[in-house]
C-alpha positions in Angstrom: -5.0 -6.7 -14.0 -4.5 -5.4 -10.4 -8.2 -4.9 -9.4 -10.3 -8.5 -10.3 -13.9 -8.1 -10.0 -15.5 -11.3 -8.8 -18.7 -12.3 -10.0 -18.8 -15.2 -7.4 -16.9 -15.5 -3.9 -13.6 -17.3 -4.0 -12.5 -19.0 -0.6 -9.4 -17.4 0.5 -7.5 -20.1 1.5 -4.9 -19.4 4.6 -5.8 -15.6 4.8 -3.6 -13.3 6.8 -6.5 -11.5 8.7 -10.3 -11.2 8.6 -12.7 -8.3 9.3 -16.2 -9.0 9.2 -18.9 -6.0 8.8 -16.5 -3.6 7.3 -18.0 -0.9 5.0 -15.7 -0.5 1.5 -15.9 2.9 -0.3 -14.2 4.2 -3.1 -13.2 7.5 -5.2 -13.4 8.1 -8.2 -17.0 6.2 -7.5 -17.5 3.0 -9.5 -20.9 1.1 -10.0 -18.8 -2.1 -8.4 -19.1 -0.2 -5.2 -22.5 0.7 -4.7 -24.5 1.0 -1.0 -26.0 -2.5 -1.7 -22.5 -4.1 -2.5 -20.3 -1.9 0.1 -20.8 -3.7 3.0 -19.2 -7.7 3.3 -15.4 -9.3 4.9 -12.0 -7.9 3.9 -9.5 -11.0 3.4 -6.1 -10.0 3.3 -4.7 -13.3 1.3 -1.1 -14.5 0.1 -1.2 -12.5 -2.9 -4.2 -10.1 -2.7 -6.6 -8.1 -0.7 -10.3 -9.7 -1.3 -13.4 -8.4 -0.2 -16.5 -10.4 -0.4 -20.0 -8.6 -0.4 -22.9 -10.7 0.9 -25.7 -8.5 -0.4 -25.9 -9.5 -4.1 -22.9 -11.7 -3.8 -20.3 -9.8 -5.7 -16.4 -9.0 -4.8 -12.9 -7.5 -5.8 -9.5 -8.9 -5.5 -6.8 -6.2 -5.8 -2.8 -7.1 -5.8 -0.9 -5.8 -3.2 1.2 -4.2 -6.1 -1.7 -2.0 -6.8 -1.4 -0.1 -3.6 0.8 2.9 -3.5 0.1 4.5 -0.3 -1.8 2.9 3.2 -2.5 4.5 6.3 -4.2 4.0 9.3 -7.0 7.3 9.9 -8.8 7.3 13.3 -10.7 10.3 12.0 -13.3 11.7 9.0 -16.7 10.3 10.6 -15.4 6.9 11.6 -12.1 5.2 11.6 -10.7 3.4 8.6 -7.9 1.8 6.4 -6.8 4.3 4.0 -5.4 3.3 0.6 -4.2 4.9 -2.6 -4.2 2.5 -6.2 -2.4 2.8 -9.2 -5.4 0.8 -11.0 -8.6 2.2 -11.5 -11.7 -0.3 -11.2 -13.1 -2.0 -14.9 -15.6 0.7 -15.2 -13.2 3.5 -14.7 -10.7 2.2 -16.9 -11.1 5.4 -18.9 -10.6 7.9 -16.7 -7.5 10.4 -17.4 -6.3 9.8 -13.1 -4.7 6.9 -12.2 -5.6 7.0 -8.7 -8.3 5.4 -6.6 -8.7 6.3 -3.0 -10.0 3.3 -1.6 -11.2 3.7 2.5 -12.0 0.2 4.2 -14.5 0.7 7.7 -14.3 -1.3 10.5 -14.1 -2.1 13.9 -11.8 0.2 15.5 -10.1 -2.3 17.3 -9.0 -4.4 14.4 -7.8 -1.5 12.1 -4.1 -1.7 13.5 -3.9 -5.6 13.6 -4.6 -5.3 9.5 -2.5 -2.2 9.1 0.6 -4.1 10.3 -0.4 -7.1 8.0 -1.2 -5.3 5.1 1.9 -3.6 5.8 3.6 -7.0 5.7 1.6 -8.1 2.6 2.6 -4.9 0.6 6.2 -4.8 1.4 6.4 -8.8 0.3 4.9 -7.6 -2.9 7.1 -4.8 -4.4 5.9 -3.0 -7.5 7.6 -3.8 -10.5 8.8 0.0 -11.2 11.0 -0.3 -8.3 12.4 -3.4 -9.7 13.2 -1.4 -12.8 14.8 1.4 -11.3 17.7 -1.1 -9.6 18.3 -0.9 -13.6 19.7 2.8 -13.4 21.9 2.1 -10.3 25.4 2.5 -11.1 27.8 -0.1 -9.5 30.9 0.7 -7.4 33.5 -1.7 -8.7 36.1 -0.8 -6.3 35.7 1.5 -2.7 39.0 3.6 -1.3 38.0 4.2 1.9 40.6 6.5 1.9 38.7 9.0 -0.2 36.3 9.5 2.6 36.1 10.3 6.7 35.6 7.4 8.2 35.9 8.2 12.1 36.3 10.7 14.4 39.6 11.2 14.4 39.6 12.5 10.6 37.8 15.2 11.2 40.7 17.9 11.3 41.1 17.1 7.6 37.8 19.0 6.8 37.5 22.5 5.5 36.6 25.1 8.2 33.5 25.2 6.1 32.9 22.0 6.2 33.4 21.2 10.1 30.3 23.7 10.5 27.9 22.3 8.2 29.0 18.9 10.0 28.1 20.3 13.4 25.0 22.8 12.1 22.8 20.1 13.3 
């Protein structure tokens, strides 16, 4: 499962980055999240993102595999990570949409230090789908350059047509 709920707080051993007092919110909603258990430290660890609420202990570990999109807003009342899921949390396992937008608050001044390493993390964890669509790639055996325009100099072998969309740019 991509999104771990944690019943008590597992040390994240050799984290990445740490944010203290960051705010955690999440849509759909999910009873995980609630204003008692939204506020706590975002670890960004080897293999997953963990945040750790103080106030009743409670957490959620999500795989970096789990997070489709992330972005950086500076806007919409306060600054904040952006994220989108492919995993819904436990209690919205039912729902019809796949997608949880997941916002994490903090300090503007360390929200582009953990961009860049979440950036890291995600793109050292690719999703599985991508791995299966290498499946459908058709391999070139054998390459004739001579089939193509390589250089400059070649260019007089294009259509009239062509040498305009080449230079429409």
């Amino acid at each position: 499962m991509a999104i771990t709920v944690l019943e008590d707080f597992e040390n994240v051993e050799d984290a990445y980055f740490t944010a203290n007092s960051v705010s955690v919110e999440c849509d759909p909603s999910s009873k995980y999240l609630s204003s008692d258990t939204s506020n706590g430290t975002v670890y960004l660890g080897e293999h997953q993102l963990v945040f750790h609420s103080k106030s009743p202990t409670f957490g959620f570990a999500l795989d970096y595999k789990a997070i489709i999109i992330h972005a950086v807003s500076k806007e919409d009342p306060q600054p904040h990570l952006y994220c989108q899921l492919n995993e819904q949390f436990p209690d919205n396992a039912s729902l019809e949409d796949d997608i949880v937008e997941l916002r994490i608050y903090m300090d503007e001044n360390q929200l582009d230090e953990m961009f860049a390493k979440l950036c890291e993390c995600v793109a050292s964890h690719p999703d599985s789908a991508s791995e299966a669509e290498l499946d459908d790639v058709q391999i070139i055996d054998s390459f004739d350059s001579s089939q193509f325009i390589t250089s400059p100099e070649q260019l007089d072998q294009l259509t009239p047509q062509g040498q305009v969309s080449l230079f429409m740019n």
